[in-house]
N, C-alpha and C positions, 0 to 999 in steps of 0.2 A: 726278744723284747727286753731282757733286764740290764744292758751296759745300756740301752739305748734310751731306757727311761731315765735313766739316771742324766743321759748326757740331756734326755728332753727338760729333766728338772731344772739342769743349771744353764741353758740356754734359753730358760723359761723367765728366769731371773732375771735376765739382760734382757727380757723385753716385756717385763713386769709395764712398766710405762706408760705400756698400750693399751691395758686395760681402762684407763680412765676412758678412753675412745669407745673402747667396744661395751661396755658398763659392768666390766669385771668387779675390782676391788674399790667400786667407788658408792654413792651414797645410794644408787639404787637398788648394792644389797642392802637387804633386810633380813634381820632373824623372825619375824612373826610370820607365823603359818596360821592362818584362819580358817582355813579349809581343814578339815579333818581328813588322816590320811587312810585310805579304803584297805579294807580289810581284805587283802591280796594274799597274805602268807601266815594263814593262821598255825600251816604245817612248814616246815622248811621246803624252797620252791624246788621242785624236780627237771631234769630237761638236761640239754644238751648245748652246748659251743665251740665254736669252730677253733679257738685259737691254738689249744694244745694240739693238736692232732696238725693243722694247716697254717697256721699263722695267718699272713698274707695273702698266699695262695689258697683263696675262698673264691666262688664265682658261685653261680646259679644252679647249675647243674648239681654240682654237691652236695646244697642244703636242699633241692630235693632229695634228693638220693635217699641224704639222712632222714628225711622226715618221713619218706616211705617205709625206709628200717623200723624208725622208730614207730609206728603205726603196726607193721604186720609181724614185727617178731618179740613182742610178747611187752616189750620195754614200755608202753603206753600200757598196758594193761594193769604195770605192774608200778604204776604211777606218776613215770616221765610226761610233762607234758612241756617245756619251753625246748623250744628250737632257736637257737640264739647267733647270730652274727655280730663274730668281736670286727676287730680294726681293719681298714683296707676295703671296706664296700662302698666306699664315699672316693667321691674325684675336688669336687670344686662347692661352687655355688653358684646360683643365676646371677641376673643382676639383682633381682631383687631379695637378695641374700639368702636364696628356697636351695637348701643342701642337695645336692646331685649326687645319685650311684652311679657308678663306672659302669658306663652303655655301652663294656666288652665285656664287661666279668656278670651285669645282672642286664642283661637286653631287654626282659620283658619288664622291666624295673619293679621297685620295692614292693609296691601294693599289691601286684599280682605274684608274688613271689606268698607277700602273708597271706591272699587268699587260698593260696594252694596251700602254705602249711595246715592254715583254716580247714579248709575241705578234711583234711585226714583225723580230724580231729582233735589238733595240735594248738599250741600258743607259740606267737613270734615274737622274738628281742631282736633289740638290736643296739647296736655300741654307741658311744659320742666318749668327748672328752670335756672337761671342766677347763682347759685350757684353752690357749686360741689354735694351739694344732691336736692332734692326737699323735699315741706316741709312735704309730706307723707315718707321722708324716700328713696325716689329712686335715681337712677342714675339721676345727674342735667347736665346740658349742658357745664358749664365752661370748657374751653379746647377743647371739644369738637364739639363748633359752627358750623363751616363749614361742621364738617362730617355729623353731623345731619341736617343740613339745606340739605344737597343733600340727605341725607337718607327718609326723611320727602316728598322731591319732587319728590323722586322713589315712596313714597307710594301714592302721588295721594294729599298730605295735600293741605289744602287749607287757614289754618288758624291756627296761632299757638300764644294761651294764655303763658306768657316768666313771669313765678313766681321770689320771689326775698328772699326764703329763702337760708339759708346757703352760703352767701355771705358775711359775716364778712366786712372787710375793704376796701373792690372794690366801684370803682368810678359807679353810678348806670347810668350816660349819657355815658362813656366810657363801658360800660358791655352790656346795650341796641341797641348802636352801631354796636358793630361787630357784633351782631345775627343780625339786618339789613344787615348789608352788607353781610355775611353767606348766607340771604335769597335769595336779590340780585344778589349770584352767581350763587343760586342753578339751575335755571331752569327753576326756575315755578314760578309766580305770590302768593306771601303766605302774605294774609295779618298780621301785624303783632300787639297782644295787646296785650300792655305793662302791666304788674301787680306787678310794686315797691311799689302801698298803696299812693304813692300821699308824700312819706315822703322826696324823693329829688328833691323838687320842679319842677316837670316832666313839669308844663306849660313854660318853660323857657326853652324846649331842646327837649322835645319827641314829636315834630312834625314833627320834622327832619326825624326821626326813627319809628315811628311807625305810623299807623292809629288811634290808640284808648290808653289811656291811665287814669289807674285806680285812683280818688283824694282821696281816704281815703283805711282803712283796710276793711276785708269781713262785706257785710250784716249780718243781722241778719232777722231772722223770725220773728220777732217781732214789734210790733208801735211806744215804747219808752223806751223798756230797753234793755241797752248793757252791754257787759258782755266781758272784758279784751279785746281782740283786734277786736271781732267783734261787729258792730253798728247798730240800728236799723233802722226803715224807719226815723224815724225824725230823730237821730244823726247826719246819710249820707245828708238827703236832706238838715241840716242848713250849713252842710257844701259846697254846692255845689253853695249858692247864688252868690260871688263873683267872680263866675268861669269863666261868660258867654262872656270874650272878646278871651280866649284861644280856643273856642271851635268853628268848622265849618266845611266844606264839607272834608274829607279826615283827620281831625283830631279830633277826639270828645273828650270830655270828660266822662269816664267812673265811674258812680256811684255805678257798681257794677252789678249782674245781680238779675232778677226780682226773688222775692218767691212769687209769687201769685199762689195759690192753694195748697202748703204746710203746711198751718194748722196753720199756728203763727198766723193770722190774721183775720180778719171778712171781707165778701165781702165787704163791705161798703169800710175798710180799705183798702184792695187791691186793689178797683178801686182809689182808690186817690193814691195810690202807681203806679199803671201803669200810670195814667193819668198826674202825676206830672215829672215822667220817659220821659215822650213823648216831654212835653214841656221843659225839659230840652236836648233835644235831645241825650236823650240817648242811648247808642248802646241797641236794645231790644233784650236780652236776658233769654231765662224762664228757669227755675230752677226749675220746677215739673215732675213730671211725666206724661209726654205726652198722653204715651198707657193707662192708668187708670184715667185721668183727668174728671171729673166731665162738667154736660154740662154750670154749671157757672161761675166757669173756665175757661171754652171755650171761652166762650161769653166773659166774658175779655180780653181777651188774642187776642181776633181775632177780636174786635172791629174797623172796618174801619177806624171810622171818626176821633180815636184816633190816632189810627198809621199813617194817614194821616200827622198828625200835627206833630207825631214825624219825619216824612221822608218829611219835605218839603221842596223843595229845595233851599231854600232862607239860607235853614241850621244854624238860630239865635238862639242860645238858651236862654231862657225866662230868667228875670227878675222880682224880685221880689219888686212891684210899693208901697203895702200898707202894713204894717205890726203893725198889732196892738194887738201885745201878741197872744191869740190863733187864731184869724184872718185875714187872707193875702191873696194878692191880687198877682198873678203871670202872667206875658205877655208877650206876645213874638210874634214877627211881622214876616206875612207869606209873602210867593210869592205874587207877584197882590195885595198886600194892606190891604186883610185880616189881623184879630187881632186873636189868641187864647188868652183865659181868663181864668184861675181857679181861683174860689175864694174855698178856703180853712178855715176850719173849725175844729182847733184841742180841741176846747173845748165839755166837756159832756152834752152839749144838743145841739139840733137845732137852728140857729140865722140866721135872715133876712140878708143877705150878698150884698153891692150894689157897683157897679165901674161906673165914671162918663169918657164919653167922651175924657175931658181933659187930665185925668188922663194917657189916652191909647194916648195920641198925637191926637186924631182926633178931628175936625171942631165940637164946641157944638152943630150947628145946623142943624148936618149933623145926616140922619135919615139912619138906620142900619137892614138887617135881623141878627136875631141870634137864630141858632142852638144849642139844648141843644145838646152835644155828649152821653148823656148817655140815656136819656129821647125819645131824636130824637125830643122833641116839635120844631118848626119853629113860630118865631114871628115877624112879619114884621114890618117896617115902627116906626122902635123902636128910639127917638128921646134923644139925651142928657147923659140918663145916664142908665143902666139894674140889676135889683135886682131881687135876688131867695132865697128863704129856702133853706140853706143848712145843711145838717145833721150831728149829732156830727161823728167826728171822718172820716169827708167826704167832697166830692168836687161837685162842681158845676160846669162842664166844656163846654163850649160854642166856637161857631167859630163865630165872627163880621164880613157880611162880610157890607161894606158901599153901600147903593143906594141911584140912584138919586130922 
């Protein structure tokens, strides 16, 4: 996807033009939202999408499959609920410009597809773009907002990711806009995320418009190297420290969605990848394959006392207190007074890692339980200041909570 958005942005340019035809960049955006936007994501959204794990190669059979996984092994229990189709389940349009899935890849088409996520007890997304193509190539939405926003709440959507290729010279706060308000008309409660990459300054306007919205270009599989527009876990996460006054109950910030279990990385690495996710309260989103998931994996993925901290309703996201080259110190203050704490460790070996009282705002002489989230150890009556061996390339994630 990332050489190819890039080449979708600058051949989006060269046919900026057409917007005026389809009612892109022309007077029938509007910035005023009159509708008020429904209270969708009071926690960061949970669930699932096809792109990391499949790209392209997505059909019908698949997102069953997933939604079955995600139903009977433990991941809906444990909060997941969107089941979400990115790019490539669209072919055309009729004539009466009603967007079309690909009658090889979804035979029983869309709406029967959401009633079956439906049944499991699941919620459906699904993709478009703010351009006139999307960046796989398909029919995009420009122009056709509104029709698709009612076509989308005839099928049951529940959730619809709004990509930003092939959009050449459109104002990206005006383009975001009317797909809210589109949604607003349609019917149905859709919540909406935003996917512009974070490149026109969306903390300054897309809270207005959306629930969730993306600060950089796609993840990458990878710990630390990136490759033309996609990023790795460290590119995304140095980019996300100075994020955390934008981000709160009904509007988050999106780092992108998780690869944990897709092979770029070593478990060690994926738990500080999920763990680091949480405390920035990020929308949790996975990006493996569900139905074939491995049981360590699993166990990441479905980790309570993580997901806790990502869903908690005080809804702050973490800050980063210590940073000293490859060691840092991340915090972020819960409901009731609790502290989450990773101390992080991107150096190749193991290092004694410590955070002091002060450092987290609380009382020096105030004595603490704390829960390792990954270990499960509990250590009482912890006074001043708490240090662990943390491992290279890994995290040390703990919940403080204060006692008397």
């Amino acid at each position: 996807m990332t050489m190819r958005r890039i080449k979708a942005w600058m051949t989006g340019a060269a046919i900026a033009a057409g917007f005026s035809m389809v009612g892109g960049a022309s007077a029938h955006e509007t910035l005023e939202l009159t509708a008020p936007k429904p209270n969708l994501a009071a926690k960061p959204p949970m669930g699932w999408n096809s792109w990391n794990r499949f790209a392209c190669n997505i059909d019908e059979a698949k997102v069953r499959a997933v939604a079955d996984a995600m139903a009977s092994t433990g991941m809906k229990d444990a909060g997941y609920q969107y089941v979400v189709i990115d790019d490539c389940w669209q072919t055309d349009r009729a004539a009466d410009g009603t967007i079309q899935a690909d009658p090889v890849k979804f035979p029983s088409g869309i709406k029967a597809l959401a009633d079956y996520v439906h049944s499991r007890g699941l919620k459906f997304g699904l993709y478009s773009d703010a351009g006139v193509k999307t960046c796989g190539g398909r029919p995009g939405s420009a122009g056709y907002e509104f029709q698709d926003a009612r076509t989308y709440a005839a099928w049951g959507v529940d959730y619809l990711k709004y990509d930003w290729c092939y959009t050449g010279t459109r104002n990206a706060e005006a383009a975001y806009t009317i797909m809210a308000k589109a949604l607003r008309a349609s019917g149905r409660d859709i919540l909406l995320s935003i996917c512009e990459w974070g490149d026109n300054q969306p903390r300054n306007w897309a809270a207005k418009a959306g629930h969730m919205w993306r600060t950089t270009g796609d993840i990458r599989d990878s710990w630390d190297v990136s490759q033309g527009y996609s990023h790795s876990f460290l590119s995304i996460l140095d980019r996300q420290a100075d994020l955390w006054k934008d981000s709160g109950p009904n509007q988050w910030n999106d780092p992108d969605m998780l690869e944990v279990g897709n092979g770029g990385m070593t478990a060690t690495e994926y738990k500080a990848h999920f763990s680091l996710w949480a405390m920035l309260a990020a929308p949790l989103i996975a990006g493996n394959d569900l139905s074939t998931m491995d049981q360590e994996t699993h166990d990441i993925l479905t980790n309570r006392d993580v997901i806790a901290i990502d869903q908690d309703p005080l809804g702050q996201q973490a800050r980063k207190v210590i940073d000293e080259g490859d060691f840092e110190v991340w915090v972020r203050p819960l409901a009731g007074g609790d502290r989450a704490v990773v101390l992080f460790n991107r150096s190749l070996a193991a290092r004694t890692m410590s955070v002091n009282w002060e450092t987290l705002q609380m009382p020096t002489e105030m004595k603490a339980t704390v829960k390792d989230l990954w270990s499960k150890q509990v250590t009482r009556k912890v006074k001043g200041s708490y240090s662990a061996e943390v491992p290279s390339h890994g995290v040390v994630m703990v919940r403080i909570t204060p006692t008397v």
